[in-house]
MARTOR-372070 format. One record per residue (C-alpha): residue number from 1; y, x, z; residue in one letter. Coordinates in pm, 1 decimal, padded with zeros to 6 digits. Example, Ala and Ser with C-alpha at 12.3 -4.5 7.8 and 13.67 -1.06 7.14 Angstrom:
{1, {-00450.0, 01230.0, 00780.0}, "A"};
{2, {-00106.0, 01367.0, 00714.0}, "S"};
end
This chain:
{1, {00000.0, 00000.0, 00000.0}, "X"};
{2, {00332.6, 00118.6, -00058.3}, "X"};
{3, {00570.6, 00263.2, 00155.7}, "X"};
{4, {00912.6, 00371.6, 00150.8}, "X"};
{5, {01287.3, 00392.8, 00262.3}, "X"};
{6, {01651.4, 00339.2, 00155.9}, "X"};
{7, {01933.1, 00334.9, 00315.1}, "X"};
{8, {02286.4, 00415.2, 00183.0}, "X"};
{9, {02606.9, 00294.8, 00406.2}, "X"};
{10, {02860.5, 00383.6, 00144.3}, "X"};
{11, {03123.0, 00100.6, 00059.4}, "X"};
{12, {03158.4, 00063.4, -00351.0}, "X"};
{13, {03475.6, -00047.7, -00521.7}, "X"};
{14, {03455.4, -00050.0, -00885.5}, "X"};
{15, {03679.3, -00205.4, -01155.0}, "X"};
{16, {03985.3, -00116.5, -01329.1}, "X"};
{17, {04265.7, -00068.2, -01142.3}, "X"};
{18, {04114.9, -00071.4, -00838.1}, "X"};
{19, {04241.1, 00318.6, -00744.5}, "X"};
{20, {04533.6, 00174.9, -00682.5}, "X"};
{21, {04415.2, -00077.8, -00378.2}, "X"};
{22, {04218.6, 00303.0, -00213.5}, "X"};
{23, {04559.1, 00250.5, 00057.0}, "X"};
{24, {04389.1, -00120.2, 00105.2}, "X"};
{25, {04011.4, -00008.1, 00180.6}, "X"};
{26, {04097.1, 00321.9, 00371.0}, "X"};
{27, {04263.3, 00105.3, 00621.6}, "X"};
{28, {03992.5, -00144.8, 00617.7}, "X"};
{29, {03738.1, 00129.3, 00687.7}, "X"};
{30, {03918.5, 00261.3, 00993.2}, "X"};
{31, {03994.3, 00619.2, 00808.5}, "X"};
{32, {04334.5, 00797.9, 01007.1}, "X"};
{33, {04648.1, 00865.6, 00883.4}, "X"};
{34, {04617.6, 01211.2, 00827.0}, "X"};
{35, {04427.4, 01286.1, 00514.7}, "X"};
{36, {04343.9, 01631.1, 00260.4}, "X"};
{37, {04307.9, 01521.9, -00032.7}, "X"};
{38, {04076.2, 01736.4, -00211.9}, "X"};
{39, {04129.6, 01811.8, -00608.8}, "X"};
{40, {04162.6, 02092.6, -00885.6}, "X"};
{41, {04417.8, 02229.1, -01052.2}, "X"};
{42, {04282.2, 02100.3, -01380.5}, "X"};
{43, {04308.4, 01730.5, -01275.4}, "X"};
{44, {04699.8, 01803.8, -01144.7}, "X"};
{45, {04764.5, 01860.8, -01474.4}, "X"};
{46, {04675.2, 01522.4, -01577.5}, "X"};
{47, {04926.6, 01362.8, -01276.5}, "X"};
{48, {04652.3, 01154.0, -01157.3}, "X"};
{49, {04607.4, 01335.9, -00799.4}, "X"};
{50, {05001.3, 01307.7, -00747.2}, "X"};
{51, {04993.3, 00882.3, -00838.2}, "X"};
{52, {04703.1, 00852.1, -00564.9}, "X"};
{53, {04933.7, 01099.6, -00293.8}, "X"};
{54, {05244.7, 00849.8, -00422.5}, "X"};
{55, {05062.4, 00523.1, -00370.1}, "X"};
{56, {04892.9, 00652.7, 00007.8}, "X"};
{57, {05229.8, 00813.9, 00125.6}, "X"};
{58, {05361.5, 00409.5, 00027.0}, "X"};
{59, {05133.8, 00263.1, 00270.4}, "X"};
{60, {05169.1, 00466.7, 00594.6}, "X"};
{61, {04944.2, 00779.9, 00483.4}, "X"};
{62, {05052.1, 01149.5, 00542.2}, "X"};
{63, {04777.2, 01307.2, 00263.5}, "X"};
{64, {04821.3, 01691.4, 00250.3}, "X"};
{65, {04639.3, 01861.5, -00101.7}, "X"};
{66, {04379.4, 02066.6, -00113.2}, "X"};
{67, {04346.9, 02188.0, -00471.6}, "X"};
{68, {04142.3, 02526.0, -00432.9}, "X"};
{69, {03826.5, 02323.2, -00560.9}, "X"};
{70, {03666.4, 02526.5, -00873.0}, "X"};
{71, {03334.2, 02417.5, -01092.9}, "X"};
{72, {03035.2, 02487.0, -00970.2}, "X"};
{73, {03196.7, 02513.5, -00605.3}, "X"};
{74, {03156.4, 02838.8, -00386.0}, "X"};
{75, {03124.5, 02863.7, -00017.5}, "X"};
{76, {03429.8, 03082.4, 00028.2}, "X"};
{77, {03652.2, 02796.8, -00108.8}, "X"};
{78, {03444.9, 02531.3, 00178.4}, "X"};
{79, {03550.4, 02739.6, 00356.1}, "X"};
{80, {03924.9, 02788.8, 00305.7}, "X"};
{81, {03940.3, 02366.9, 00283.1}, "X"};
{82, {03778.1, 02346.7, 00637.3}, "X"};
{83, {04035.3, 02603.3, 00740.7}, "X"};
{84, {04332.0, 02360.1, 00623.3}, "X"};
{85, {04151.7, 02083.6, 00747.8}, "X"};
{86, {04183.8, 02230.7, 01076.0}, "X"};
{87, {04496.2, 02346.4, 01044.0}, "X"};
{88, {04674.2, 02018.4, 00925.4}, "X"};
{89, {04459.4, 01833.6, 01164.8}, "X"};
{90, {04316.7, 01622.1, 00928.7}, "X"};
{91, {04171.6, 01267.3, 01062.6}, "X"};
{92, {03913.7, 01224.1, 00688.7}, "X"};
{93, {03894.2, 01376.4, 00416.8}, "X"};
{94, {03994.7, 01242.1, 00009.2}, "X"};
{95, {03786.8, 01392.0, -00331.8}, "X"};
{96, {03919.0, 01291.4, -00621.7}, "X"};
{97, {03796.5, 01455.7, -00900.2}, "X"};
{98, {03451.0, 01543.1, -01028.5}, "X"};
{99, {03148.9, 01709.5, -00906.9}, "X"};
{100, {03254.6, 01982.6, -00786.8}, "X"};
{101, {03554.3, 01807.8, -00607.9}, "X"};
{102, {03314.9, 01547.7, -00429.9}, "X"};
{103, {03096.8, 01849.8, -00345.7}, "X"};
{104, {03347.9, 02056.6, -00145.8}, "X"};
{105, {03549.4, 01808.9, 00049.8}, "X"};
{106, {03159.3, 01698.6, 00199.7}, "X"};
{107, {03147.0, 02038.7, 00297.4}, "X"};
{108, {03488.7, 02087.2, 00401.4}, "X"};
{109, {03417.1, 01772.5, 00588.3}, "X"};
{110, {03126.8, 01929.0, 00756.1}, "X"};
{111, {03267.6, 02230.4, 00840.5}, "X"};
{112, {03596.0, 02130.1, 00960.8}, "X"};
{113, {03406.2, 01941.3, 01203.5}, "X"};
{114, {03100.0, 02160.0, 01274.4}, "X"};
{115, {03202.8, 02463.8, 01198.7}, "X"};
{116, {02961.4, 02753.6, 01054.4}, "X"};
{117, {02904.9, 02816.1, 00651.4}, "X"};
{118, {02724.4, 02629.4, 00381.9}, "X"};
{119, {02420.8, 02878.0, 00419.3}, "X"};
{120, {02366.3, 02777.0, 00823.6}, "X"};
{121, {02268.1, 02432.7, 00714.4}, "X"};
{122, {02136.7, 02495.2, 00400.1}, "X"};
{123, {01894.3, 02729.3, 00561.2}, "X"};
{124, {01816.0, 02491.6, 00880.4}, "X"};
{125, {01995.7, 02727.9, 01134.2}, "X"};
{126, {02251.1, 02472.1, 01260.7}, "X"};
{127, {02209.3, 02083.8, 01279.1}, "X"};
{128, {02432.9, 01859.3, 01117.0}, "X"};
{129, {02648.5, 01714.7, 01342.0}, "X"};
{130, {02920.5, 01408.0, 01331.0}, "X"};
{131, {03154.0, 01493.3, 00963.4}, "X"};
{132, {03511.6, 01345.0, 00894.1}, "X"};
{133, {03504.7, 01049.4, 00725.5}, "X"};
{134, {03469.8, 01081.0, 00299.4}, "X"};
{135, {03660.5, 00867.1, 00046.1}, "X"};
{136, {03532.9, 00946.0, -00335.2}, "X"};
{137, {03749.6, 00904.9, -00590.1}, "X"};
{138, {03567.7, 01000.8, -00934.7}, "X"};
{139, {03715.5, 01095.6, -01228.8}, "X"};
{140, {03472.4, 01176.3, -01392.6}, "X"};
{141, {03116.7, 00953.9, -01514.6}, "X"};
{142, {02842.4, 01220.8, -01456.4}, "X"};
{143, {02759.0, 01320.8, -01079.7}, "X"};
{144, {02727.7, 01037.7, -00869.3}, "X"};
{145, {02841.4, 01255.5, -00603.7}, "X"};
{146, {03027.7, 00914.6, -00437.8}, "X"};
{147, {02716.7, 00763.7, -00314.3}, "X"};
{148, {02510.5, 01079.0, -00242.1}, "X"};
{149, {02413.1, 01228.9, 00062.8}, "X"};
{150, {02390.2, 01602.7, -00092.9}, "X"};
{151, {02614.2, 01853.2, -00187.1}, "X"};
{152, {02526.8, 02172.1, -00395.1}, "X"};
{153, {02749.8, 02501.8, -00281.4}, "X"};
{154, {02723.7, 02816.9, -00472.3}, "X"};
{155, {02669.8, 03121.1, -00246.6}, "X"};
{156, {02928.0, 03322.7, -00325.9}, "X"};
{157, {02716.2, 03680.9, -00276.4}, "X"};
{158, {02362.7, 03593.4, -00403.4}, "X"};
{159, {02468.4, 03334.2, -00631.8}, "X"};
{160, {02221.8, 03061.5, -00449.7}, "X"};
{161, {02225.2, 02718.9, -00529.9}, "X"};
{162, {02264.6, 02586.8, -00131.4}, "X"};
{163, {02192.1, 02226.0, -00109.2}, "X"};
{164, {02306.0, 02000.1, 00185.7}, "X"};
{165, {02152.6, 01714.0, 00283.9}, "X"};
{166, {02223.4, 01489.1, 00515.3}, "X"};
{167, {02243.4, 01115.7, 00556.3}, "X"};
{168, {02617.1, 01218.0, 00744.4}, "X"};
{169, {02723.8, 01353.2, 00409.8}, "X"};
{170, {02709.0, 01002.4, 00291.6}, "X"};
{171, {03101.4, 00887.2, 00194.9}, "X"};
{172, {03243.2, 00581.0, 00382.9}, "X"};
{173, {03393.6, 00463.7, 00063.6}, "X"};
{174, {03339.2, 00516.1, -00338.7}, "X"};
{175, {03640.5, 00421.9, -00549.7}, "X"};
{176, {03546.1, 00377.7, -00909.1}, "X"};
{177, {03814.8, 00302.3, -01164.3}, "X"};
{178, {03756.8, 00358.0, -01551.4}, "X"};
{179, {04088.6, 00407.5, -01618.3}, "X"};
{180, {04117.5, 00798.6, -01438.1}, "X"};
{181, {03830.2, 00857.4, -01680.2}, "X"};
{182, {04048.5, 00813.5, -01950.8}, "X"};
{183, {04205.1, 01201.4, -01968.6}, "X"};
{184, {03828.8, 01374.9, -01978.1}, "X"};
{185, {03808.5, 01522.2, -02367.9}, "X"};
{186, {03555.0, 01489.8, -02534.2}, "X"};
{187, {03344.9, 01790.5, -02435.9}, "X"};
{188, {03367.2, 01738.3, -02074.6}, "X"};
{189, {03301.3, 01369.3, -02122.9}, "X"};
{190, {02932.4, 01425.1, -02290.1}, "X"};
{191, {02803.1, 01672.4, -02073.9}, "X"};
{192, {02894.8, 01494.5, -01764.3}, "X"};
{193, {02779.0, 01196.1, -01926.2}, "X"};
{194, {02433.5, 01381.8, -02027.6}, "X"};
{195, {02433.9, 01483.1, -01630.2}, "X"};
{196, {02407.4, 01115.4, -01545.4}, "X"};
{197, {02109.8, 00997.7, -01801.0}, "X"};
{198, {01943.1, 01357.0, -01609.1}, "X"};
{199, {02030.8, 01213.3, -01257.1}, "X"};
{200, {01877.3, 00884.5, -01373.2}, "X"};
{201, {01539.7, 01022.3, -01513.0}, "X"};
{202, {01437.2, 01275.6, -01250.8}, "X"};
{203, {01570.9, 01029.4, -01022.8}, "X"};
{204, {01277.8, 00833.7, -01160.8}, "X"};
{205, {01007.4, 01064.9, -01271.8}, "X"};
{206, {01038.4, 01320.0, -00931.8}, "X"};
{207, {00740.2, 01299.3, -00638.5}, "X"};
{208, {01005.7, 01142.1, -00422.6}, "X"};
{209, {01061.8, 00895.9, -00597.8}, "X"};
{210, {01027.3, 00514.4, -00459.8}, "X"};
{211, {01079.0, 00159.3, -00608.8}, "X"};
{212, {01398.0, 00110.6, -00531.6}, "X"};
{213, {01524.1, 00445.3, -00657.7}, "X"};
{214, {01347.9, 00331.4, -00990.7}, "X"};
{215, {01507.0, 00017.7, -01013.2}, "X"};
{216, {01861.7, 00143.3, -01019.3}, "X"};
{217, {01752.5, 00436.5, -01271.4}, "X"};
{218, {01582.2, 00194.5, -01492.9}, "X"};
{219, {01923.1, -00020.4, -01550.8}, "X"};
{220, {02104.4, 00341.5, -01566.8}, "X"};
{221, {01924.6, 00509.6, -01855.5}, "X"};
{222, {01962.6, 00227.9, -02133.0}, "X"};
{223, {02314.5, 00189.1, -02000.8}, "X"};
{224, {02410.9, 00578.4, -02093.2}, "X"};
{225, {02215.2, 00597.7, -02363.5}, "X"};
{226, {02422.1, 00322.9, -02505.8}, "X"};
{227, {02736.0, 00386.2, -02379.8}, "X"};
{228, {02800.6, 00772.0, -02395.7}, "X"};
{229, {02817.6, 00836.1, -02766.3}, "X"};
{230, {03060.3, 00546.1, -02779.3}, "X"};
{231, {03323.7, 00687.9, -02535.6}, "X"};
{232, {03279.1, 01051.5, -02659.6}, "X"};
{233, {03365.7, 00938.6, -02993.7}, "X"};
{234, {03602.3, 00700.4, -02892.1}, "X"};
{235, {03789.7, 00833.2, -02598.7}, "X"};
{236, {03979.1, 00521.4, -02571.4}, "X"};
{237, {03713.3, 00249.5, -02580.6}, "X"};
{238, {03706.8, 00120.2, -02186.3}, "X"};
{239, {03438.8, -00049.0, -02197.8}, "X"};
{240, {03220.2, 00260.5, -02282.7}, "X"};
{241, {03406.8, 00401.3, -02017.5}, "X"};
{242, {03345.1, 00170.5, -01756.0}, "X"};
{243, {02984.8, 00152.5, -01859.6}, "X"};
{244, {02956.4, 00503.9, -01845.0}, "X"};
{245, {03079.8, 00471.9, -01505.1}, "X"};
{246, {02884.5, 00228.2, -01373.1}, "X"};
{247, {02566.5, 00400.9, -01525.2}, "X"};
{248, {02669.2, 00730.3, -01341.9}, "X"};
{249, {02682.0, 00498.9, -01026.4}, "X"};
{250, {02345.3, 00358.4, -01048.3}, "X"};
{251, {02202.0, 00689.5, -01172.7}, "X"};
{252, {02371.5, 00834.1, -00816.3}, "X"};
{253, {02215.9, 00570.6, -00653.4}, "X"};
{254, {01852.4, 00632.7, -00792.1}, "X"};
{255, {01888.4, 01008.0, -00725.8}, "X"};
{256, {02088.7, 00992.7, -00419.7}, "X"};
{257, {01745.4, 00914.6, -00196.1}, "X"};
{258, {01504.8, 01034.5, -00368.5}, "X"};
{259, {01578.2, 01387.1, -00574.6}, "X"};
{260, {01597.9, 01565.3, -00911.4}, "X"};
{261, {01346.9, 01805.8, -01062.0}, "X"};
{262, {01328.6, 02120.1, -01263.6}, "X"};
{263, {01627.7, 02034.6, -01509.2}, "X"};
{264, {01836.8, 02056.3, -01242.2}, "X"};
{265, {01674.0, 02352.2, -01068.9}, "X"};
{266, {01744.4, 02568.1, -01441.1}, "X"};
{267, {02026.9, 02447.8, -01495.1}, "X"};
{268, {02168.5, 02559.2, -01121.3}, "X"};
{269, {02046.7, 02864.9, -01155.1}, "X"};
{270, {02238.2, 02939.4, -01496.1}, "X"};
{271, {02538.8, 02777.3, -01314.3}, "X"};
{272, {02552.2, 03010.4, -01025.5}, "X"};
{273, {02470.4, 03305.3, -01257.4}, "X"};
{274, {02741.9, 03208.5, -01536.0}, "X"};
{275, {02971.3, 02918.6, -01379.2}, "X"};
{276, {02778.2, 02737.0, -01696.8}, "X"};
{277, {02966.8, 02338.2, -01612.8}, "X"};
{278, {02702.9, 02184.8, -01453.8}, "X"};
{279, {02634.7, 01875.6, -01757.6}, "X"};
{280, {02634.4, 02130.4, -01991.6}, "X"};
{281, {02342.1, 02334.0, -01823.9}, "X"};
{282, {02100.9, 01974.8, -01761.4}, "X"};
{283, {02172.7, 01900.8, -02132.2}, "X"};
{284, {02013.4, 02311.4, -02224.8}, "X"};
{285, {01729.9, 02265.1, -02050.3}, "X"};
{286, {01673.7, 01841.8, -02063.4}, "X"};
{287, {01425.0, 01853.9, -02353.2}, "X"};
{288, {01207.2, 02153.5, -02255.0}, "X"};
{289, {01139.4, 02066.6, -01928.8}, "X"};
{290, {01054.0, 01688.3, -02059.8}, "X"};
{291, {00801.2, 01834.8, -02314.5}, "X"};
{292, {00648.4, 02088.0, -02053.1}, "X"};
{293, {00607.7, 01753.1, -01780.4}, "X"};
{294, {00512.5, 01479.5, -02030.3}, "X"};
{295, {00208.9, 01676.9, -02119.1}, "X"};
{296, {00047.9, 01615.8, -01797.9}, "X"};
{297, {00260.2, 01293.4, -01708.2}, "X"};
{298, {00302.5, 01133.5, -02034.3}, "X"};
{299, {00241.9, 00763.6, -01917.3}, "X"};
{300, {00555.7, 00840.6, -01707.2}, "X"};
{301, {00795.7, 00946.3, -01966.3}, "X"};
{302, {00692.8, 00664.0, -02173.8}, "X"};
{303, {00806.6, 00423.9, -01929.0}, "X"};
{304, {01119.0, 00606.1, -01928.9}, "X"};
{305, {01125.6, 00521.7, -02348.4}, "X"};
{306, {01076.7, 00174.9, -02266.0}, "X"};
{307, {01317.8, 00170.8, -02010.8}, "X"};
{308, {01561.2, 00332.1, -02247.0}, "X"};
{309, {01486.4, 00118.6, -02539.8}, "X"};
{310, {01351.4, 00402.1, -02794.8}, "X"};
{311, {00998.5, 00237.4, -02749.8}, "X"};
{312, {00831.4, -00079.8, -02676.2}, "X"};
{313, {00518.8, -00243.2, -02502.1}, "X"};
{314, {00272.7, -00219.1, -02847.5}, "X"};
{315, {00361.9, 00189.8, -02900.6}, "X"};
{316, {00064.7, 00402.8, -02706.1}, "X"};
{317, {00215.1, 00629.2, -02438.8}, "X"};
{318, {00185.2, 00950.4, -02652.5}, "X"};
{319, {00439.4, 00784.2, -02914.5}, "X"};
{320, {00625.4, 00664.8, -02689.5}, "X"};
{321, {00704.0, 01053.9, -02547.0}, "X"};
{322, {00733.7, 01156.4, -02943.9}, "X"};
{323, {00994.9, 00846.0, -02974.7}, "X"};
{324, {01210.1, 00976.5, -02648.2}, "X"};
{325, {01217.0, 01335.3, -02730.5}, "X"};
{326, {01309.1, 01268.0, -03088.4}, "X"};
{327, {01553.3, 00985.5, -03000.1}, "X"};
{328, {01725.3, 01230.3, -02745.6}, "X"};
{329, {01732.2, 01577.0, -02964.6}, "X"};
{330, {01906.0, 01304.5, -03216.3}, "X"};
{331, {02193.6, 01215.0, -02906.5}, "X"};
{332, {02186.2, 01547.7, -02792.4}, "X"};
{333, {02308.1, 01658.9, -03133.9}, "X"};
{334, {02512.4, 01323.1, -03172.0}, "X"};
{335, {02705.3, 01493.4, -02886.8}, "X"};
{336, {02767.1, 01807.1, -03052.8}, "X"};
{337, {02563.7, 01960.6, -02718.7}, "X"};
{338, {02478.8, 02371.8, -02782.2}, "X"};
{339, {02144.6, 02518.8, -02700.5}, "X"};
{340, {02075.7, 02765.4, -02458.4}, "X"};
{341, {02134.5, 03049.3, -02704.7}, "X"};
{342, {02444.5, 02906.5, -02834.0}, "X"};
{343, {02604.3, 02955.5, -02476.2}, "X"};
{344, {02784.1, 03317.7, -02502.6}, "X"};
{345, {02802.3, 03425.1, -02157.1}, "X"};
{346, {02396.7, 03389.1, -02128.5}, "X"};
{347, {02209.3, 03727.5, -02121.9}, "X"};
{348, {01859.3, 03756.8, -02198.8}, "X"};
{349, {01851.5, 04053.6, -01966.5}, "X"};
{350, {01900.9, 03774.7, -01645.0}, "X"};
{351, {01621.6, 03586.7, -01745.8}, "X"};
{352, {01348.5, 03720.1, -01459.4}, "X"};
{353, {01693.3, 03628.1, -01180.1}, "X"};
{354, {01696.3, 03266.8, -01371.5}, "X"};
{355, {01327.0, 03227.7, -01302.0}, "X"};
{356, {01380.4, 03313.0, -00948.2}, "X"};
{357, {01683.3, 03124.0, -00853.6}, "X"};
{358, {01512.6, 02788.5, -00969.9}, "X"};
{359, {01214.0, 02886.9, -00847.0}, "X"};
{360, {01419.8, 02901.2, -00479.2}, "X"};
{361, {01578.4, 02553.4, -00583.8}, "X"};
{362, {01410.0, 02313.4, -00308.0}, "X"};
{363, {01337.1, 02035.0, -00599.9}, "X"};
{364, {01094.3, 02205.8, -00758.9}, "X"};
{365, {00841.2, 02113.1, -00577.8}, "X"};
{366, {00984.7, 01712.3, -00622.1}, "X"};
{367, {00904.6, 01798.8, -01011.3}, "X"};
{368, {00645.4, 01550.6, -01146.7}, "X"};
{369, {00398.3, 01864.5, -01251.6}, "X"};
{370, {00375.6, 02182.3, -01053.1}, "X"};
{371, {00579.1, 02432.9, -01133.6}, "X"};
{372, {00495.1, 02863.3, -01133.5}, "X"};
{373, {00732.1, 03130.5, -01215.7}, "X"};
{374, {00522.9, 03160.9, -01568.9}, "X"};
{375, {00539.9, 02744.2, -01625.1}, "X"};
{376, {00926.5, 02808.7, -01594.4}, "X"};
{377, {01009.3, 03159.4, -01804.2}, "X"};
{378, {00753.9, 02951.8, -02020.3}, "X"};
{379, {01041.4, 02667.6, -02001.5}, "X"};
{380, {01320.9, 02911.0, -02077.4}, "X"};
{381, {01151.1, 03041.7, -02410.3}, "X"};
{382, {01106.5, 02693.2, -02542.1}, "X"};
{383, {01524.8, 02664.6, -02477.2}, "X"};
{384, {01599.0, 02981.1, -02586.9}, "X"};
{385, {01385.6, 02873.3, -02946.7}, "X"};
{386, {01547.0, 02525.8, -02929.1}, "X"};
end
């Protein structure tokens, strides 16, 4: 009989426009006055961080920036944010941004309230204790960050993927608006996007998975499969933006309590050996590790065709698999996506530290067929030939 879990405690606002009630819900969640506001300087560019300061500052709010956040984010910055969390005496804590954003303000959250470094939790060493509460603001449709209760902190000296995981990292609130997806180009808009269909097919396929996790990845994948070509190609089409959004959502949510698998473990090891954008290293390594797992779990990746809508009920399983990795080199391409030996800061000569580093990663023993240091250089030669 079947037994299993979920819990997730985060309050979800989605629609368009509704950024601009975030004063509205803060206060209805209890958060304090005193608030950093965690960003990059790449979204600051686009104004969007400054509107959301504007509007808070309007309703009673004294939000202080934090904008030290870069992509695939290192400990040292966690750091520094827990440091002027401290300092400013901050009552929560504010992401708006992308991955990397939502990442670091749960750790600055953490840390300003726990003290110690990414690594002492990561590694077991300290508990996790009581964090400040976390607002999500996304502006980007990829991580799902805003409903997750892990963050994933490059070690800034042995380049380690360190995963936190706690139900505490959970945020109090998820703000979704399509409309501060609107300013992602192109290229950052498919590979995020490509990050989501990932979250929402491990989510699925992984050892931990459960039913619940699979319902909410089954409505994700047909959703960005649809809806992702649409809004790279037309930047300006909201409803592919909103679907996008709300596919990134459920794909968060199917992920979020179960895990991922051994895309994700490749493609954070080329991210903390190159800074590779974390999208753009899932979609590298999506179709190799899919061919190397469906040929001992092919029944599962055919229900992920039929959940997708590239096969149906009278195709046998092993068409089904041909149909899905055909249909997705097809979108892959669609998306204008580069292969592993397209990206110019990989080296061949770092292959053996790849190997290791997602060896290390703590999902890949979650991935649906055992994995061993040959089964994954095996993996990198079929990307590298891709």
């Amino acid at each position: 009989m079947t037994s299993f879990s979920y819990s997730i405690a985060t309050d979800i606002q989605f629609g368009e426009g509704v950024s601009q009630q975030l004063a509205h819900h803060l206060l209805r969640l209890g958060f304090g006055r005193r608030l950093l506001l965690v960003t990059d300087e790449g979204l600051m560019a686009t104004g969007i961080p400054q509107t959301i300061v504007k509007n808070l500052q309007g309703s009673g709010f004294l939000p202080q920036l934090f904008t030290e956040v870069k992509a695939n984010p290192r400990d040292e910055d966690c750091l520094r944010g827990a440091q002027a969390f401290q300092r400013y005496r901050a009552d929560a804590v504010v992401a708006v941004g992308g991955g990397s954003a939502m990442d670091t303000a749960k750790a600055i959250a953490l840390l300003g309230r726990q003290g110690g470094v990414p690594l002492d939790y990561a590694d077991g060493r300290r508990s996790y204790g009581a964090t400040a509460p976390i607002a999500c603001v996304p502006t980007t449709a990829g991580t799902g960050s805003e409903v997750t209760r892990s963050a994933v902190i490059t070690e800034s000296k042995g380049h380690r993927k360190l995963t936190l995981k706690h139900e505490r990292l959970r945020p109090a609130l998820a703000v979704l608006d399509p409309l501060l997806t609107r300013s992602l180009p192109p290229a950052v808009t498919a590979a995020t996007g490509v990050d989501a269909l990932v979250h929402a097919i491990e989510g699925y396929t992984c050892t931990l998975t459960q039913p619940l996790s699979q319902a909410f990845g089954a409505s994700a994948m047909p959703r960005i499969y649809r809806a992702l070509p649409k809004a790279y190609h037309h930047p300006d089409d909201l409803a592919a933006r909103s679907d996008m959004l709300l596919g990134s959502l459920l794909a968060g949510m199917c992920f979020g309590s179960s895990d991922v698998a051994a895309v994700h473990c490749l493609a954070e090891a080329l991210g903390s050996l190159y800074d590779t954008p974390h999208g753009l290293a899932n979609a590298v390594f999506l179709l190799p590790v899919l061919r190397y797992n469906a040929a001992t779990c092919g029944w599962l990746y055919a229900e992920v065709a039929r959940h997708m809508g590239v096969a149906d009920a009278k195709q046998s399983d092993d068409d089904a698999v041909a149909a899905l990795l055909d249909a997705l080199a097809e979108w892959l391409r669609d998306l204008s996506i580069p292969t592993l030996s397209q990206l110019p800061e990989v080296r061949r000569a770092d292959d053996e530290r790849l190997v290791n580093l997602a060896l290390l990663n703590g999902s890949t023993s979650s991935n649906p067929r055992t994995l061993s240091a040959d089964d994954y250089r095996s993996i990198l030669e079929e990307a590298y030939r891709m």
